[in-house]
N, C-alpha and C positions, 0 to 999 in steps of 0.2 A: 504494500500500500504506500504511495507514493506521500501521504499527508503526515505521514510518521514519520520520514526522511526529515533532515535536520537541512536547511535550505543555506546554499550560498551563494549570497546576493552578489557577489564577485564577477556571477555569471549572468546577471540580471541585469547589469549598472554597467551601460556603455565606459567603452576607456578613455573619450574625452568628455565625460557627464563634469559639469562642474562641484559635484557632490565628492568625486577621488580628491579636488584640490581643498577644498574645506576641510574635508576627514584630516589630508596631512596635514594641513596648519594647525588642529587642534591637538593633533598626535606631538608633535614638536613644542607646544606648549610647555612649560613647568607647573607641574600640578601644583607647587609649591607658593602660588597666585593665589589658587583657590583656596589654599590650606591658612593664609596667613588673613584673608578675610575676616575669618571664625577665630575670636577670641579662645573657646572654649572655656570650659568649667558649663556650671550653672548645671541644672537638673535635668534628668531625664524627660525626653519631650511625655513618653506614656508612663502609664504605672508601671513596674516593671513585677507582675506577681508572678 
């Protein structure tokens, strides 16, 4: 059954789609951006039972 197959979009998404060039800019990013946003500490967003 082909719906059970794990799909790669690799083969879906032409090779000049402007979607390849976004992906690497994000890829090349330093996650280290997003991480330094968030102060941290403070509480749990849910309960945690």
């Amino acid at each position: 059954d082909q719906l059970c197959l794990p799909m790669d979009l690799e083969e879906d998404i032409p090779s000049n789609h402007l979607v390849r060039v976004v992906n690497a800019a994000v890829n090349r990013l330093d996650d280290k951006i997003f991480a330094s946003a968030y102060p941290g500490g403070g509480r749990d967003s849910y309960h945690p039972k």
